[in-house]
N, C-alpha and C positions, 0 to 999 in steps of 0.2 A: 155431687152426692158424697155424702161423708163417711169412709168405712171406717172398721172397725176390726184393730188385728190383734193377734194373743201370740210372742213370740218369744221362745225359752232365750236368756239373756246369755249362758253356757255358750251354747254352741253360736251365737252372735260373736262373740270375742274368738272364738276358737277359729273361726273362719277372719276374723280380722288379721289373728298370730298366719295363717297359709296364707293370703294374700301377700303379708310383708314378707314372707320368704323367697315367694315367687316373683317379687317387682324385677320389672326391667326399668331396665334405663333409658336416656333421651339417647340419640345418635350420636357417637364419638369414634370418629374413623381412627385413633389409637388402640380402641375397645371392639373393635368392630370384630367379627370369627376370619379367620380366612389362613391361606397357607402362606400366605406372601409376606415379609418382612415388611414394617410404617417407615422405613425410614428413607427410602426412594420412590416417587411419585410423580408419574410419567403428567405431563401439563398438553401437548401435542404428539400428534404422530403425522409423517409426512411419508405415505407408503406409495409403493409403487407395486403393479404385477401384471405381470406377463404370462397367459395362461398357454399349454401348447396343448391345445384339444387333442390333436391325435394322439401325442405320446403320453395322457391322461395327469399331463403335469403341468406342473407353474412354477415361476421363478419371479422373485420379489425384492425387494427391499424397504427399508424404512430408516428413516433419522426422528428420531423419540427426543422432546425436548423432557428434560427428565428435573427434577428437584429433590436437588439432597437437604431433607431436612434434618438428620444429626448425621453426623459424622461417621461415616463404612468403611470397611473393606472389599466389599462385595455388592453386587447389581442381581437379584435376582428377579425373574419373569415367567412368565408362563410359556411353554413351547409343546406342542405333541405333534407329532408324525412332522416335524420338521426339522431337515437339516440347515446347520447354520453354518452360512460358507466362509464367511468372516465379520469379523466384528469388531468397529473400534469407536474410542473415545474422547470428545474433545472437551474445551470450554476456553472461557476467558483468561483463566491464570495459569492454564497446562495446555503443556503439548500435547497432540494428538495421540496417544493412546493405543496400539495394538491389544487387541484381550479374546483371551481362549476360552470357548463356551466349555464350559460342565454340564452334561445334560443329565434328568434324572428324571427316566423315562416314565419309572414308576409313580412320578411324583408330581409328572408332567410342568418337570419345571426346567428353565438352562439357569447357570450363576456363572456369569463372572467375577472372578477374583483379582482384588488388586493390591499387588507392591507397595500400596502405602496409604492409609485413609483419606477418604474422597473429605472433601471439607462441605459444609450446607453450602447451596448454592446451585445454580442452575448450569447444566450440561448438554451436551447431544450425543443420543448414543446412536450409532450409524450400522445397521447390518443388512448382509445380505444373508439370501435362505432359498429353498427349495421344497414343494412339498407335492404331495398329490393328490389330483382330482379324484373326487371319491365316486363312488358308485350309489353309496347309502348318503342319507340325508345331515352329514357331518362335514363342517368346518365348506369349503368349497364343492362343491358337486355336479357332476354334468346329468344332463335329464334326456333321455333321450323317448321321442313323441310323435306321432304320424300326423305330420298336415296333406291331406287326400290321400295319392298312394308314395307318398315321399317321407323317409325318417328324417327328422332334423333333431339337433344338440342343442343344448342349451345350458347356458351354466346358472347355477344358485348357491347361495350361501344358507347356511342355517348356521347360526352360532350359537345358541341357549342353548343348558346354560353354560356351557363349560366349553366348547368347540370355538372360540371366536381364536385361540391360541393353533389350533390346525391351518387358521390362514394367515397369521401374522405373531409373531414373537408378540406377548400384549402380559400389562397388568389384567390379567383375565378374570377379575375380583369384582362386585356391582360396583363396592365403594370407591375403587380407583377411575372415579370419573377424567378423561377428559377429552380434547378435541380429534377430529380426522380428517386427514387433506387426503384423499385419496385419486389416484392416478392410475389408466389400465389400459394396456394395449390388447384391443381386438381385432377378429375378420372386419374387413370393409362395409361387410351387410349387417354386420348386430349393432342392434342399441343397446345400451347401456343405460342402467338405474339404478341408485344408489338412496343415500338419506337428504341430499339436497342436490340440486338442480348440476347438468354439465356446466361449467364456467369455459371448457376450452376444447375444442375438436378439432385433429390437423392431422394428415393423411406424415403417416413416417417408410412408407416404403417397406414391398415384403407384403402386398398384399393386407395391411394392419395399419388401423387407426388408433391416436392417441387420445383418450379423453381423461380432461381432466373436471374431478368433482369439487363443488365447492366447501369452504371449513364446516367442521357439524357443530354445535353446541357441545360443551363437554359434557360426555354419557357416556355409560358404561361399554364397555367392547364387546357385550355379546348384543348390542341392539343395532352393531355395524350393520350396510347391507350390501349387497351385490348381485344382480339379476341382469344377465346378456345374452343376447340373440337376435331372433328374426322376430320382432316385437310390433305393437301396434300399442297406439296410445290416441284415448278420446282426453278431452280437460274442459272443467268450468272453473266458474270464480267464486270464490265463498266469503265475504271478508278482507278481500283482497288476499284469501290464501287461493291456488292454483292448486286444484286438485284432478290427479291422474287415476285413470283404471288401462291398466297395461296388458296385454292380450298375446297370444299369442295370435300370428294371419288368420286374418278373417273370422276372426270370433271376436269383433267390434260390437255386434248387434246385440250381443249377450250382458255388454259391460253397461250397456242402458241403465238397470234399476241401481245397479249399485254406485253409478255416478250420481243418482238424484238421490238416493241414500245418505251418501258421505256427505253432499252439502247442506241437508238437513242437518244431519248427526253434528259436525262442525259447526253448525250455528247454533244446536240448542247446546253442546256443551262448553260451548264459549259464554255462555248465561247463568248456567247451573256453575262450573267451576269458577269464573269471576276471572278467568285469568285465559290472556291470548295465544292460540294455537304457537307456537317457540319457532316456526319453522317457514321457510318461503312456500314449498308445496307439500301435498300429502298426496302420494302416490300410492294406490292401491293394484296389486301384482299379482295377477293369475295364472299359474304355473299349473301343468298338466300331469300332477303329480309331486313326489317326492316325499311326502309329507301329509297326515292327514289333518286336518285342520288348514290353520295361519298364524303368525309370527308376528309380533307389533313392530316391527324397526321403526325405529323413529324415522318418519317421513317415505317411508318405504316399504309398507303393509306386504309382506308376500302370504298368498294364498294358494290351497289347492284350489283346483279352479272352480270345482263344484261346490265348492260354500262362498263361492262366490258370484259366479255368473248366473244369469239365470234369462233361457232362453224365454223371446214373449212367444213364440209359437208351440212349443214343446213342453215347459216346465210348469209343473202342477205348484198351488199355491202353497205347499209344503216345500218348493225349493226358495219363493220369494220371501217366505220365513226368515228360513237357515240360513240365507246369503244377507238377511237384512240382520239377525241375533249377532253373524259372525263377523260383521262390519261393527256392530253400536259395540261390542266388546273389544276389537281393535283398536278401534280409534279411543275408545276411553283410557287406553295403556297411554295415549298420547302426551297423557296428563297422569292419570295414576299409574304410574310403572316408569316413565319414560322422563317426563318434567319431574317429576319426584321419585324416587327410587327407592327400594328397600334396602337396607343396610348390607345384609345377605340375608341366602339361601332359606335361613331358617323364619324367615319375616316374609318368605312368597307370598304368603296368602295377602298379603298386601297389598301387591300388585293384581293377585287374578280375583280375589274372593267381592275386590273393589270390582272389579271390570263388570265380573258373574253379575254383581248387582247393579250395574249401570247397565249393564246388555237388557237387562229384565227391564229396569224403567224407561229406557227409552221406548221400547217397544210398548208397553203400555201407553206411555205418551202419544206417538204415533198411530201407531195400531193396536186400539182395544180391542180389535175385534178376535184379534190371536190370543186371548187371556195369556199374556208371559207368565204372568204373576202364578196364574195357577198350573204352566206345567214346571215352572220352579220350584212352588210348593209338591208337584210330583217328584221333581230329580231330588228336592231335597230327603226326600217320605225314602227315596231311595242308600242313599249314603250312609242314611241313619239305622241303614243292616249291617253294611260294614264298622260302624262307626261305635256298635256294639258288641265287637267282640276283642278278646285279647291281644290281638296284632294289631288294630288302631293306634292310632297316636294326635298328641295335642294340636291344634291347630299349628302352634308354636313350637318346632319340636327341632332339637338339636342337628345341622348339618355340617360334617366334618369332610366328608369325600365328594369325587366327582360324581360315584355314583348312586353316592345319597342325594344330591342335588339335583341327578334327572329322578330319580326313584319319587322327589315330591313332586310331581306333577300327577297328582292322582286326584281323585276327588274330594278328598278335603281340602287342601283349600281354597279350590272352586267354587263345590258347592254348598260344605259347612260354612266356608268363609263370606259365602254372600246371604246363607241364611243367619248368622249372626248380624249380619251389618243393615240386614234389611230389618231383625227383633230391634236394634240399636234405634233404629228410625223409627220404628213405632213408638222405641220407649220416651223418645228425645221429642219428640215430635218433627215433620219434615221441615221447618223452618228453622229451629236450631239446629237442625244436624246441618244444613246445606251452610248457612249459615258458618258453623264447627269446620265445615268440608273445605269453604273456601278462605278461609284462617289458614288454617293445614298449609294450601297450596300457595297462597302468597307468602310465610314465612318459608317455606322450604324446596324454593321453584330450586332447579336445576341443582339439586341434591338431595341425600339421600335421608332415612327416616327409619326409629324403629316404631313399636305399635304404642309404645310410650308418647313420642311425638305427638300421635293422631289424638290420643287419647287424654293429651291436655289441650287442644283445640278443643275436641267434641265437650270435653267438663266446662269449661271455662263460657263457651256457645252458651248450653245448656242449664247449668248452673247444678246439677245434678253431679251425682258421684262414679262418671263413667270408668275411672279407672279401675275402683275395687270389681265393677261388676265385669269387666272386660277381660281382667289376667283370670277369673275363672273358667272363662268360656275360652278362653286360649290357648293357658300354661296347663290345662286339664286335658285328656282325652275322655271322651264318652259325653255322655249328656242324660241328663236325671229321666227317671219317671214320675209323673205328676199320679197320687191318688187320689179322686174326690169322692167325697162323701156328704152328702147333705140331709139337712130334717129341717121340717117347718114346727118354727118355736114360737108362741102368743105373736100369728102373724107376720114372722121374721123368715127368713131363709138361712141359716146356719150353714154356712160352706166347709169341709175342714178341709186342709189341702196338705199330703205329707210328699217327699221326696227321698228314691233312693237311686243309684245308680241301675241304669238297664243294663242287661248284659243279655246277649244269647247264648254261649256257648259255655263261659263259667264265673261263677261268683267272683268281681275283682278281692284280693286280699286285703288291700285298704279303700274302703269305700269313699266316694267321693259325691261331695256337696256343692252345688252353685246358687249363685243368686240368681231367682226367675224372676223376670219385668214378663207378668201374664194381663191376659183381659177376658173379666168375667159376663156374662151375659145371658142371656134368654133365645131363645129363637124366635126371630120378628123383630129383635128386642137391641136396645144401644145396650153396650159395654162399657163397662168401667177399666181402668186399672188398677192392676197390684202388684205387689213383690211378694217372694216366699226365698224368703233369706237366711232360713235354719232347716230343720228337720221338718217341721208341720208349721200351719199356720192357718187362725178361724179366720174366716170375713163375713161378716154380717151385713147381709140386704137386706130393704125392705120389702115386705110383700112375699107371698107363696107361689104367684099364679107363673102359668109359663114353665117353658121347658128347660133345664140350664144347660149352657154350652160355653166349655173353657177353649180359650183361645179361635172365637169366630171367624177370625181373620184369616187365623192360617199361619201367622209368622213366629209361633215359640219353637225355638226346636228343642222339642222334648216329645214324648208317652203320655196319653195321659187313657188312665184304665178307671174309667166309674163305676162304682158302686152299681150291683146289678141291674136295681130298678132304676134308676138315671139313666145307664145303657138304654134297657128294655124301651125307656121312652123315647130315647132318640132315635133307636132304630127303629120302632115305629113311624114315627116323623121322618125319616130320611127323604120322603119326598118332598118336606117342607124346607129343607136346611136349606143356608147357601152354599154353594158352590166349594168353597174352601171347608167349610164345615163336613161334606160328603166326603169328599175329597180325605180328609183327617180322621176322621171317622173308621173309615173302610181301611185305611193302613196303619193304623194304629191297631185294630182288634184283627187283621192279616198277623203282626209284627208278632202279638201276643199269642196269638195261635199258635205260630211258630216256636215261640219261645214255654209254650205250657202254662201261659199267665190266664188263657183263655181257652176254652174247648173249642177245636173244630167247627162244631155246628153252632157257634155264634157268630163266626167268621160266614158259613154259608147261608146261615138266617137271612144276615147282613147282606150279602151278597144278591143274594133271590131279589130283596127289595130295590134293586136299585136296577131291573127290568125297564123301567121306562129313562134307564138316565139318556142324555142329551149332548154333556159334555165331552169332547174327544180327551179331554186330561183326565177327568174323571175313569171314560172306559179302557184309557192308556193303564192306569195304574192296576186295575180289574183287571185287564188281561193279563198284563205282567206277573199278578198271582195266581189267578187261576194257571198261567203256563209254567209257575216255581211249582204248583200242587202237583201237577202233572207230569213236570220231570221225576219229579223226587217219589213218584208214585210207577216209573217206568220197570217196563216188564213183570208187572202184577196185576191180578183181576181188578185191583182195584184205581186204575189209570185211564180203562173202558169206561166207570163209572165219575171218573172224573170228566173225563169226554163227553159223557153224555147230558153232564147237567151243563157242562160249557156252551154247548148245542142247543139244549132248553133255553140258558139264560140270553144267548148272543143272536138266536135266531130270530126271532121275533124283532129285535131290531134291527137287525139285517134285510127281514122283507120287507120292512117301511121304508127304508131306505132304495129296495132296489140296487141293481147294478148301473142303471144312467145317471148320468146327472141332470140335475132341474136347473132350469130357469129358477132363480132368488133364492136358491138356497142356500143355508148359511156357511162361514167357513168352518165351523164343528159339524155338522152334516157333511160336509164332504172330506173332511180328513176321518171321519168316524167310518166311511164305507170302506175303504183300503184296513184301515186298522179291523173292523169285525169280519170282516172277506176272512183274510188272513189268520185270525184267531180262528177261524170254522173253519180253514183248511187244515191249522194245523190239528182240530179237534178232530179231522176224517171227517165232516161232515159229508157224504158222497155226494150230495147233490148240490152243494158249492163246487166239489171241487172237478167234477162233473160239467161244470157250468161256467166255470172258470179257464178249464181248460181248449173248450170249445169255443174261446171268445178269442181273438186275436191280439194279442198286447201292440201289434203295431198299429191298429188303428180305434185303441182304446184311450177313452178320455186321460187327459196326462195325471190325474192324479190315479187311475188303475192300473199305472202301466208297469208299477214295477211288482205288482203283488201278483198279476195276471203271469207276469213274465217269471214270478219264483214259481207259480202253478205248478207251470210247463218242467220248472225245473226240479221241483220236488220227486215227482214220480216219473221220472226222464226215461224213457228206452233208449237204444243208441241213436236209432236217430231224430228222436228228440234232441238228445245229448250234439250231436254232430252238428242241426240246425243251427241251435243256442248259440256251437263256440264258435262256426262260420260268420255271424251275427257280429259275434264277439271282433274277432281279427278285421273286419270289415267296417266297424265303425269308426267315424273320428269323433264323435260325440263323448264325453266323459262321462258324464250323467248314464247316456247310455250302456257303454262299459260296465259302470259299477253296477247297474242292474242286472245285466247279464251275465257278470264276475257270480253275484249273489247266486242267481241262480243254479249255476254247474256248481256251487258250493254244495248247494242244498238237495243235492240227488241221494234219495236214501240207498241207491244202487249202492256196498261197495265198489263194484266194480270201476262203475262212472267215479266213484268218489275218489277210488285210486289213481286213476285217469284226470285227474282234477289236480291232484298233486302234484303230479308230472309234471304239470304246464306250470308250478313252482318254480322247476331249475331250466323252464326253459326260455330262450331267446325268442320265441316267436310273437309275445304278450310283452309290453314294457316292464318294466319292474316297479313301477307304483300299483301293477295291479298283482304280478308275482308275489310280491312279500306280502298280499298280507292272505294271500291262498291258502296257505296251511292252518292257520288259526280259525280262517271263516270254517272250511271241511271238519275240523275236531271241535267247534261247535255246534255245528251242522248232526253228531250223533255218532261221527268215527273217531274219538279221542284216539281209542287203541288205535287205530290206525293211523291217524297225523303222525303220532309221536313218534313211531317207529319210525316212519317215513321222515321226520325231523334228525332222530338224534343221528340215525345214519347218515344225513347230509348238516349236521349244526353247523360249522364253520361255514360250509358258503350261506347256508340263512342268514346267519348272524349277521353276514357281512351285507345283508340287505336292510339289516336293522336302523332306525334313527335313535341319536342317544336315549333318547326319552320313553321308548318303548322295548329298548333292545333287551335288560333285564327282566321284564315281566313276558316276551313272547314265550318261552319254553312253558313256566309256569301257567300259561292263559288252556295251554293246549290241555290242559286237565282240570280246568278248572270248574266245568260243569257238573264233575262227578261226583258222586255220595259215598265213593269205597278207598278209606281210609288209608288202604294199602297202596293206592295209589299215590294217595297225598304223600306220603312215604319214599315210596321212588321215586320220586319228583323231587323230592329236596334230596335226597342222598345224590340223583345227577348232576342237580345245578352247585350241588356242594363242590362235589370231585368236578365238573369240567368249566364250572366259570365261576370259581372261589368264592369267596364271604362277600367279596360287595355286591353279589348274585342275590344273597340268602334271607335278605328282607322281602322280597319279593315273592319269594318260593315261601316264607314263612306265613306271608298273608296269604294266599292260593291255597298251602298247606293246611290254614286254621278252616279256611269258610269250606273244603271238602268235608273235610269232619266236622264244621258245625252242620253242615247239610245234614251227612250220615245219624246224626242225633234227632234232625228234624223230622228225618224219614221213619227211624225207629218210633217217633213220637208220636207219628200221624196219621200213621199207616194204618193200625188197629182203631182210628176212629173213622175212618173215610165212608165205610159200606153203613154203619150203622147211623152215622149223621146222614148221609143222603137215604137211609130208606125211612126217618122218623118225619112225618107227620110236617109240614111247614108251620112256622109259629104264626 
């Protein structure tokens, strides 16, 4: 089909002149950001450590085969919370060396300095150190976990991105790739796991065993790994690779699906990437805590255990999901993050936004029956709130500190970053991009890459001009709004299409333009492609008939707001669209409502029609608004009235559902009754929750067991409350924990909820489920309460923190609220008690309470009269 575009020639060169200002460059570890001096580069590390569990310490050393490539005075490295006991230096043309650490705490770095410049050339720098087991999920850490009625220890590493220096003096930089012989004396009873196999085990006296692990690939030090205890391990064969699921006693029967997981996953992306898994095994590591999520280490996958295991008698098909999404994204780092690297910090989304988008297709691959595809297009519908207001930032965005480096692990480059890479594959087609993908990965195996790299594979593939369109979606924050406007001309369809920056909260002061790869269509109907590469741009179809629908797929990320009567006709049709079409639809004119681009009651027009939806992504996204209407309408008449159309629209699909489950029914029918249960609970519906309560959560089908179980905990009496957390202390099950944790969260009692808190600073609950008590409870409806409850004990919270979360807990604890004054005090504390590299955090938290507060002013005065007008 042949279009037709009209495109002002002005603003075509003007966006040529931004492109060239914004180029990046290919990968040059001399150019590379980082705090560490180019001109010493560690080649080997030969460590040794010795943990003393009881005295919560370790004791270590290491010989670092090291390369002077010009000529120094000085050695310097990364080091935090570690003392350095001595240190010295040898080589071929010099004596051995005595050298005195300078440490610079601040700076998180030691330097030796030396008497007379080191000449290029290869050395060993030999030290010893000292440092400690941690409590929080930082550098080494001990875990402590109840197997039946017995606590047991156990040690773990976390080193991203910035922590691998808390267990070893290290070039702690992505770019300073190189190898690791590591060696560790433990109790006689733990096993020991690392990034490649034991090579040596032999009993040294003292009650302690030596193992020693084999060399790794040179890669960067935060993908080192280290996991020891009373461990069990199942393994198959994939390939001739040997892959492991590592358990804690007796939770072998759980590590079942994710063993036949990994050796799928390992085989299909030994096909798709073109290139062999780099490693002898792939161990995957289920820890009882620590951490929420999992960590790629190269050959050494550790997880919490609940996005991992997945019981076959207990776990509903919601956990066989999350345990299979959170394995196909790990193991993808295997290859993007791990064989191939980003240069730094500021290039993550390389590593995760790839992963985000390989987690989504394998799963599709696999399992169509879980639509990935469409709750991606939901998380994406999601980010793209934050993602328009003024505290966002570029895909791409500058990182200078360590605690800018945990600070990006937020959702864009997750989930921006894979909804650009999945519009890239549409616009590319899937054959040149995989094609583009496996180019990438063979020129650049076991090093590192910027987005420049990728981006002359994917052109060169493709034959297309990916680089100018890719530095817009990268080096830019925000993402455009699409307007269409159409009229039928002598038989033609006349499309106009203009673009300006979304924003919700305020007009940016320099407006910004991208290049859109869109697809036009009909409903029913194929789709075309196009670009809109300026300000506006016509496209001319043929033919009038049909309904038109931009981006059918689902994969632009962008707004797009039609022209009233183009609306009017789609939202009519809403029960004809596909899936992604509804889906885009309903959060796009949510987004707009929000933002004043659209009245309320087209938003709940919208809404009413989509009664008979089907999809669980679909009614995910639906609730999730109707529950933002509803906060932001809290302690006003008009919240009752939000409730009660929640109630209208949710109930009626909640009776066809029932509370059992069927024989043959689908897996959107059964994650759609937890999800609309739940949504009627939180509406007050009385007779769910009536009904919910009265039902037993321990011998309810496993996908009602944890919304039956918030039931119970929502409107808790004490002994309600006392049941729950006897429950709680008594199980060894994690799964089950975390539902019961939820639950004593969610007690509207303050009472209970103060009492909730409490078991924050105490010993009697492990502390993977302590730390994140506080934050669940001031979600849960007692901000004012958490906080207090917080800042008077911040230091030991803190010190439950993992780097990655530790700046954004204070700010989370208010982060639901609409009143301004709050957002206020909130960055005035985190200013004055955890300084400036606090204050990006506190300033995004700070923006979205007042863009709320705007929202609420906004919506408020149209709530009563949009639901009392007449259905359209």
């Amino acid at each position: 089909m042949k279009l037709s575009f009209v495109r002002p020639v002005i603003a075509a060169l003007f966006s040529l002149a931004a492109l060239a200002a914004h180029a990046e460059a290919p990968f040059s570890f001399a150019d590379t950001p980082g705090k560490l001096p180019k001109d010493v580069v560690p080649l080997q590390y030969a460590a040794h450590l010795r943990p003393d569990l009881a005295a919560r310490t370790f004791y270590g050393s290491e010989t670092v085969e090291i390369e002077v490539l010009t000529a120094t005075t000085r050695i310097m490295l990364n080091a935090a919370a570690l003392q350095i006991d001595s240190a010295s230096l040898a080589g071929k043309d010099i004596p051995v060396r005595k050298l005195a650490p300078v440490a610079d705490e601040a700076a998180q770095t030691v330097t030796f300095r030396l008497d007379q410049p080191l000449l290029p050339g290869r050395y060993q720098l030999t030290l010893k150190f000292h440092g400690t087991i941690n409590r929080e999920a930082r550098g080494l850490f001990h875990l402590e976990y109840q197997a039946g009625k017995t606590e047991k220890t156990m040690l773990v590493t976390n080193l991203a991105p910035s922590d691998a220096r808390r267990l070893l003096p290290t070039w702690d930089e992505p770019a300073f790739r190189a190898a690791f012989k590591l060696t560790v004396d433990l109790p006689l009873n733990f096993k020991a796991y690392s990034n490649t196999p034991v090579e040596k085990q032999e009993k040294i006296g003292g009650g302690l065993q030596r193992l020693s692990f084999g060399l790794t690939p040179r890669m960067p030090s935060y993908l080192l790994v280290l996991v020891a205890g009373e461990l069990e391990r199942s393994a198959v064969k994939q390939d001739g690779i040997e892959i492991g699921v590592v358990t804690t006693a007796g939770k072998q029967p759980q590590a079942a699906f994710a063993l036949g997981t990994s050796k799928d996953l390992l085989r299909y992306y030994h096909t798709y990437f073109g290139q062999p898994y780099a490693l002898p095994k792939l161990d995957q590591i289920a820890v009882p805590g620590g951490f929420n999520g999992a960590m790629e280490n190269w050959g050494g996958i550790v997880y919490h255990e609940t996005t991992l295991l997945v019981d076959p008698r207990t776990s509903p098909e919601s956990m066989r999901k999350q345990s299979f999404i959170f394995n196909a994204h790990e193991v993808s780092h295997q290859w993007f993050g791990n064989l191939v690297t980003m240069a730094w910090w500021d290039n993550l989304w390389l590593n995760e936004g790839f992963a985000s988008w390989m987690e989504t297709k394998a799963s599709e691959h696999f399992h169509p029956e879980w639509r990935a595809a469409l709750d991606s297009q939901g998380a994406r519908d999601t980010v793209m709130e934050f993602d328009a207001r003024k505290t966002t930032r570029a895909l791409q965005s500058k990182v200078e500190t360590e605690d800018e480096a945990a600070d990006a692990f937020d959702d864009i480059p997750y989930v921006k970053g894979e909804a650009l890479v999945r519009m890239l594959e549409a616009w590319l087609g899937e054959d040149a991009f995989r094609n583009g993908m496996r180019s990438y990965m063979a020129s650049h195996r076991m090093g590192n890459t910027t987005g420049a790299d990728l981006w002359a594979a994917l052109e060169k593939a493709s034959g297309k001009p990916v680089t100018a369109l890719a530095l817009d979606w990268t080096m830019q924050p925000g993402y455009p709004l699409l307007k269409v406007e159409q009229a039928c001309e002598q038989g033609r369809r006349r499309i106009t299409l203009s673009q300006e920056q979304y924003w919700l909260d305020e007009q940016p002061a320099t407006p910004r333009q991208w290049q859109v790869p869109l697809q036009l269509g009909i409903v029913g109907g194929k789709a075309v492609q196009a670009m809109l590469d300026g300000p506006s741009s016509t496209v001319i179809l043929p033919g009038c008939e049909g309904t038109l629908v931009v981006d059918p797929n689902g994969v632009g990320y962008f707004r797009v707001q039609y022209d009233s009567a183009s609306f009017a006709a789609l939202s009519a049709r809403s029960a004809d669209l596909s899936d992604s079409t509804r889906l885009r639809l309903l959060s796009d004119t949510w987004s707009q409502a929000q933002a004043g681009r659209q009245p309320l009651s087209a938003w709940l027009t919208l809404a009413g029609n989509y009664r008979g939806e089907n999809r669980a992504a679909v009614w995910r996204a639906l609730a999730s608004q109707l529950r933002s209407l509803d906060d932001l309408m809290a302690g006003t008449p008009e919240q009752e009235a939000v409730r009660r159309f929640t109630r209208d629209l949710a109930r009626p699909a909640f009776d066809r559902l029932g509370w059992d489950e069927k024989m043959g029914e689908s897996v959107d029918q059964r994650a759609l009754r937890p999800l609309l249960a739940g949504l009627l609970i939180h509406a007050a519906d009385q007779t769910v929750l009536a009904q919910a309560r009265a039902r037993s959560s321990t011998t309810a089908p496993p996908s009602m067991r944890a919304v039956l179980t918030l039931a119970q905990g929502l409107y808790a009496d004490v002994a309600t409350y006392d049941r729950l957390l006897a429950r709680l202390m008594q199980s060894d099950s994690a799964e089950e924990r975390d539902e019961l944790a939820d639950a004593l969260c969610s007690a509207t009692d303050p009472v209970l909820a103060a009492r909730t808190l409490a078991l924050s600073m105490s010993d009697l609950l492990p502390a993977q489920i302590t730390s994140l008590l506080v934050g669940q409870v001031a979600r849960a409806g007692h901000a004012a309460l958490a906080w207090n409850f917080a800042i008077e004990r911040s230091a030991a919270l803190l010190n439950d923190q993992e780097a990655l979360g530790r700046n954004a807990f204070f700010p989370s604890l208010v982060g639901r609220s609409f009143d301004a004054a709050q957002a206020d005090m909130m960055e005035a504390w985190v200013g004055q008690h955890m300084g400036p590299g606090a204050m990006g955090e506190a300033r995004k938290v700070g923006n979205e309470i007042r863009t709320r507060a705007l929202q609420r002013q906004r919506l408020l005065p149209q709530v009563l009269p949009a639901l009392a007008a007449p259905a359209a």
